[in-house]
C-alpha positions in Angstrom: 95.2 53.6 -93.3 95.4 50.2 -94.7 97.8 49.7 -97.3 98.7 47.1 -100.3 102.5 46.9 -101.1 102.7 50.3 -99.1 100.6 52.1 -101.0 97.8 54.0 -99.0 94.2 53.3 -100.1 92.1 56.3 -99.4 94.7 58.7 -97.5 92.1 61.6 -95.8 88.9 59.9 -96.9 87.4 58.8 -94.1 86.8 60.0 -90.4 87.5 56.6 -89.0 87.9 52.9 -90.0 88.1 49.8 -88.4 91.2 46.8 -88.7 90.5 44.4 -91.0 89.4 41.1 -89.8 88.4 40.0 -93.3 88.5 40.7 -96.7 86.2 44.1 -96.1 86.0 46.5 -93.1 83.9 49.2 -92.7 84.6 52.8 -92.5 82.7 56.4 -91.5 82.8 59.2 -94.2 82.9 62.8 -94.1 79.3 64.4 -93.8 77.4 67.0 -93.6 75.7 67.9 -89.4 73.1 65.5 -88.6 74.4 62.8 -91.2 76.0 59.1 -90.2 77.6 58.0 -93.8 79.5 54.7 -93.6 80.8 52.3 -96.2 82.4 49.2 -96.3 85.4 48.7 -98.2 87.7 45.6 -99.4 91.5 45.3 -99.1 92.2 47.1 -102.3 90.3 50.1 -101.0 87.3 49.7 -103.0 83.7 50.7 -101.8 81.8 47.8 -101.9 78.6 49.5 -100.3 77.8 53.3 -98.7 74.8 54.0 -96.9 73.6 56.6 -93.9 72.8 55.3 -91.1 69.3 56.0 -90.8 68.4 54.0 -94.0 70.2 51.1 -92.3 68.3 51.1 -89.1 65.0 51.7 -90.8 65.4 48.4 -92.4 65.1 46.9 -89.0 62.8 49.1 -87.1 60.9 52.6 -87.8 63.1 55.8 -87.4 61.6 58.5 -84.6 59.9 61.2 -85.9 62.1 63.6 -85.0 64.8 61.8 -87.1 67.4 60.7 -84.3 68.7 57.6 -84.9 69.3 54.6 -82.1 72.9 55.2 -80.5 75.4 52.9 -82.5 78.9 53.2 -83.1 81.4 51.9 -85.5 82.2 48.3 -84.0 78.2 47.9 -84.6 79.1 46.6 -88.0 80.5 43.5 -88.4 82.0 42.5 -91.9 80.1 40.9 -94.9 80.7 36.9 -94.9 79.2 34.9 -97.6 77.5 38.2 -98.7 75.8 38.6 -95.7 75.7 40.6 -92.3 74.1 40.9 -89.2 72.2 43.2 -88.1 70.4 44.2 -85.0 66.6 46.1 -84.7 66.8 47.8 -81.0 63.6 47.6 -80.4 63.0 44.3 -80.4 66.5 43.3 -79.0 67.1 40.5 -82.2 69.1 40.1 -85.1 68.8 39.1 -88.7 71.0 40.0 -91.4 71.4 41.5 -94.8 72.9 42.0 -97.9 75.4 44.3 -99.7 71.8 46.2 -101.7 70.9 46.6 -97.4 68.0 44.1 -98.4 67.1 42.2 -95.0 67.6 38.7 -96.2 67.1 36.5 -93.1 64.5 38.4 -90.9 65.1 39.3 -87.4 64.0 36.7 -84.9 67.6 35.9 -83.2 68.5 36.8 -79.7 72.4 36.4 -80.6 73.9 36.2 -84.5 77.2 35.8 -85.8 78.5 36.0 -89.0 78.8 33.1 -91.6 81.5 31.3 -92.6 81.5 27.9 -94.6 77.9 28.8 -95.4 76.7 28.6 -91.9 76.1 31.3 -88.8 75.8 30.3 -85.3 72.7 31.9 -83.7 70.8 32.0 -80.4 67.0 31.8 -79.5 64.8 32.7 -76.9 65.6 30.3 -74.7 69.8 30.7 -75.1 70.5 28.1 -76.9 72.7 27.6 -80.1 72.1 26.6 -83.1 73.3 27.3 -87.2 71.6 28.1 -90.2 72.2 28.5 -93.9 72.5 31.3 -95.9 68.8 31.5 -96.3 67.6 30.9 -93.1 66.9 28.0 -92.8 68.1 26.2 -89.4 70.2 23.0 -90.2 71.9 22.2 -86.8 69.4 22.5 -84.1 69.0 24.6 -80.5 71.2 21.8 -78.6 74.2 23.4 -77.8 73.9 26.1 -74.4 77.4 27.4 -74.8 77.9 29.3 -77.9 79.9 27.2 -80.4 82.7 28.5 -82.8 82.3 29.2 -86.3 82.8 26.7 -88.8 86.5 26.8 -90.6 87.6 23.7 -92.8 84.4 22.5 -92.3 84.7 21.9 -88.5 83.0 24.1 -85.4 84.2 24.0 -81.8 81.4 22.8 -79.3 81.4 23.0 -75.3 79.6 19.8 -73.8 77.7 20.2 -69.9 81.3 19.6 -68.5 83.0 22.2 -70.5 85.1 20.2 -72.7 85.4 21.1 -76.0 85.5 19.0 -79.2 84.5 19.3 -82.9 80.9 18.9 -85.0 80.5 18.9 -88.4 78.0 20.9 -90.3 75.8 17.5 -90.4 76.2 17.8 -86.3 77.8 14.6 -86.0 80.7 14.6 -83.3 83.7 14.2 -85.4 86.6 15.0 -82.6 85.2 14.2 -79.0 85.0 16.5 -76.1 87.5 16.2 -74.1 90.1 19.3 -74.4 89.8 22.3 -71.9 90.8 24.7 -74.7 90.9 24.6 -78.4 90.7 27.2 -80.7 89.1 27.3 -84.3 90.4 25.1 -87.5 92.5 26.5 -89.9 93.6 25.0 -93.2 92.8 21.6 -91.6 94.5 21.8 -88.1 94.3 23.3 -84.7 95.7 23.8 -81.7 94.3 22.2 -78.5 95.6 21.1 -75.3 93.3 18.1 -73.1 94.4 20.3 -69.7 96.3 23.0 -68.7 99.5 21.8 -67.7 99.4 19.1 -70.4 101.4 20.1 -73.8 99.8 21.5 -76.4 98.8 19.4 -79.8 98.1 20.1 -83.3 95.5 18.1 -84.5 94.4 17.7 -87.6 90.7 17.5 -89.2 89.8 13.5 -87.9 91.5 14.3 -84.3 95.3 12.8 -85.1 97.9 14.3 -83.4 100.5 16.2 -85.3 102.3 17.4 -83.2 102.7 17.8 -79.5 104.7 20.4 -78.2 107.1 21.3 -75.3 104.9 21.0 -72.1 105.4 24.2 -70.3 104.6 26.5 -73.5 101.2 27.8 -74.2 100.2 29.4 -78.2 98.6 32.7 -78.6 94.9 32.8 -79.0 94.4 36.3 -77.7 90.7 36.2 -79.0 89.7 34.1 -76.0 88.7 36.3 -73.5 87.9 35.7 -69.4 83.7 36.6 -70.8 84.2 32.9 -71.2 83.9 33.0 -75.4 86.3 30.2 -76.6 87.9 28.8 -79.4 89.2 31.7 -81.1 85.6 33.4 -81.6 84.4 36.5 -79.5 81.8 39.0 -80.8 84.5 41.5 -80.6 86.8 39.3 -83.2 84.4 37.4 -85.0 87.1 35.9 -88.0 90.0 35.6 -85.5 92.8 33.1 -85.7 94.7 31.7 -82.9 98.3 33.5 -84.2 100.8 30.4 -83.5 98.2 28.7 -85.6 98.6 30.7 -88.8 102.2 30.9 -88.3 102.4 27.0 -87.8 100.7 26.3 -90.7 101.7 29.4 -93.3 105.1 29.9 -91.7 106.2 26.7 -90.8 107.1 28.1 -87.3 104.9 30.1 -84.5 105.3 32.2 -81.7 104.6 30.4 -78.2 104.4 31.7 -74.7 106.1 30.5 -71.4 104.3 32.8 -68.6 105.2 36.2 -69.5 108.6 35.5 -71.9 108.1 34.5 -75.3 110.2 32.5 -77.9 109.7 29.8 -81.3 109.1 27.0 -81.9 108.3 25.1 -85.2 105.6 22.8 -86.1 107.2 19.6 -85.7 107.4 20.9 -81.9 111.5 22.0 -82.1 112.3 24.7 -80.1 113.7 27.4 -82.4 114.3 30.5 -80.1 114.0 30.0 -76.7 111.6 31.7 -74.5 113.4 35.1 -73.4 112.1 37.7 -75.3 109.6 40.3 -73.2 107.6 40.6 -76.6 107.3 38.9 -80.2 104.7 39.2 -82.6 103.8 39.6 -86.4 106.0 36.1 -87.5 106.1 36.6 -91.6 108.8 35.6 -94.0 111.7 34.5 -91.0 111.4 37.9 -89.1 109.1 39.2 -85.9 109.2 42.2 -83.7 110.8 41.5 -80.6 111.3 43.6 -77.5 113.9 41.9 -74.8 114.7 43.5 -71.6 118.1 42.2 -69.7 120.1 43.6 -66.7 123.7 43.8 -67.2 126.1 45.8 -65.0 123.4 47.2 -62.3 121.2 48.4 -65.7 118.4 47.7 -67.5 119.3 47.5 -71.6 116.1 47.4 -73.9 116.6 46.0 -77.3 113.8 46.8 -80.4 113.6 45.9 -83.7 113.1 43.0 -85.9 114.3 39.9 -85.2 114.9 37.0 -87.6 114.3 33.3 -86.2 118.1 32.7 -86.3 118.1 35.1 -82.6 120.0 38.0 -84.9 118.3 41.3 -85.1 118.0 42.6 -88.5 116.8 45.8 -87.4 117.6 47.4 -84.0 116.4 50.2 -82.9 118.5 52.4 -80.6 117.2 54.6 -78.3 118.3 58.2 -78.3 120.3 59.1 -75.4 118.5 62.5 -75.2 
């Protein structure tokens, strides 16, 4: 269950819930045979809506008569943003989205939605393109873009041009970082991470395109929503609010976790290499510690080391394996 300060919100309330992304997830409840009850919750545990799951289609499309519902699972519901979601009508194959009283706000006319952030929500057409609108519909950056863009963070979305660069549009769709980096991922507090080619070292850049920083060549930073489906920049449907990890650690943390083939190691944001890259695993930077998994041979043996690791290379908690 998700917790605040280690307390338990909710312990043996609901039958499932999904990681939150955001400031609100969404979880199914207990119920009766026949009956689909889900609610959406915020990060002290409170409900913030609860509906069944046939009122919530039949705001998009008419219910059988029988009373089945379309199939739909969990991961169908994505998070409120900006007090709206999307939602999908199966028989017409389009989105639209609505609000937290499951009144459809923007109608359903969209081949592809995302959520908003910054006001704005990257949609599709008919005819595949990508566009955004505003939080009442209205489309402010038109159909141009074929590749689907980011979503907008500090005021910035990543864009893919005809030779798949990527660069940076503001929400008046004026080119405000060119094209020309082979991967970037989304803004954050004013900077990002982007690299011109692999091979080349990876920069932080910050909102006008400066170089920060540029980093050792050979390492790569974790953006682990960018999938091989070819979604970019830190945005797949599947982790619509994702942040590039070393990007929030860079810029919260001071320091991030970066990747040299399969080793990892730390470096911080002026580019300094703080641990180098031989641990098998590290993850979850926060307050000078991580986990860390490292694997070594020493006399003819593999020895495995767990625990937390500070960013000084000592463990502050290591776990030892039972010999048993």
């Amino acid at each position: 269950m998700p917790s605040i300060k280690g307390q338990p919100l909710g312990t043996g309330k609901y039958m499932d819930i999904l990681p939150f992304t955001t400031d609100n997830t969404v979880a199914r409840i207990p119920s009766p045979m026949g009956t689909w009850i889900v609610a959406y919750i915020d990060t002290l545990g409170k409900e913030i809506v609860r509906f069944d799951v046939k009122k919530y289609i039949s705001i998009v499309q008419p219910l059988s008569k029988s009373g089945g519902i379309s199939f739909i699972s969990l991961s169908d519901f994505l998070p409120f943003a900006n007090g709206l979601t999307p939602i999908k009508s199966d028989l017409k194959k389009q989105y639209g989205y609505i609000n937290k009283n499951l009144q459809l706000i923007i109608p359903v006319t969209f081949n592809k939605a995302r959520p908003f952030s910054d006001g704005l929500a990257a949609v599709q057409n008919e005819d595949g393109n990508w566009g955004f609108i505003d939080l009442k519909g209205k489309l402010v950056i038109p159909y141009t873009y074929s590749r689907e863009p980011s979503r907008f963070m500090s005021g910035l979305a990543c864009v893919k041009n005809k030779d798949r660069l990527k660069g940076y549009i503001n929400k008046s769709n004026e080119v405000v970082i060119a094209p020309k980096y082979e991967d970037a991922t989304v803004f954050y507090k004013g900077y990002a991470l982007v690299r011109e080619k692999y091979g080349t070292p990876a920069l932080m850049i910050d909102s006008t395109g400066k170089v920060v920083t540029t980093f050792p060549k050979d390492l790569s930073y974790i953006d682990n929503a960018t999938p091989s489906a070819g979604i970019y920049g830190g945005d797949s449907p599947d982790y619509p609010f994702y942040v590039s990890e070393t990007l929030k650690q860079l810029v919260d943390e001071g320091k991030g976790i970066f990747s040299y083939g399969t080793s990892y190691g730390l470096v911080d944001k002026y580019g300094k290499v703080i641990l180098e890259c031989k641990y098998d695993h590290l993850s979850d930077y926060h307050n000078g510690k991580m986990f860390a998994y490292k694997s070594s041979f020493i006399d003819n043996a593999t020895k495995h080391e767990y625990g937390i690791l500070k960013d000084d290379g000592e463990w502050a908690i290591l776990i030892v394996p039972s010999e048993f």
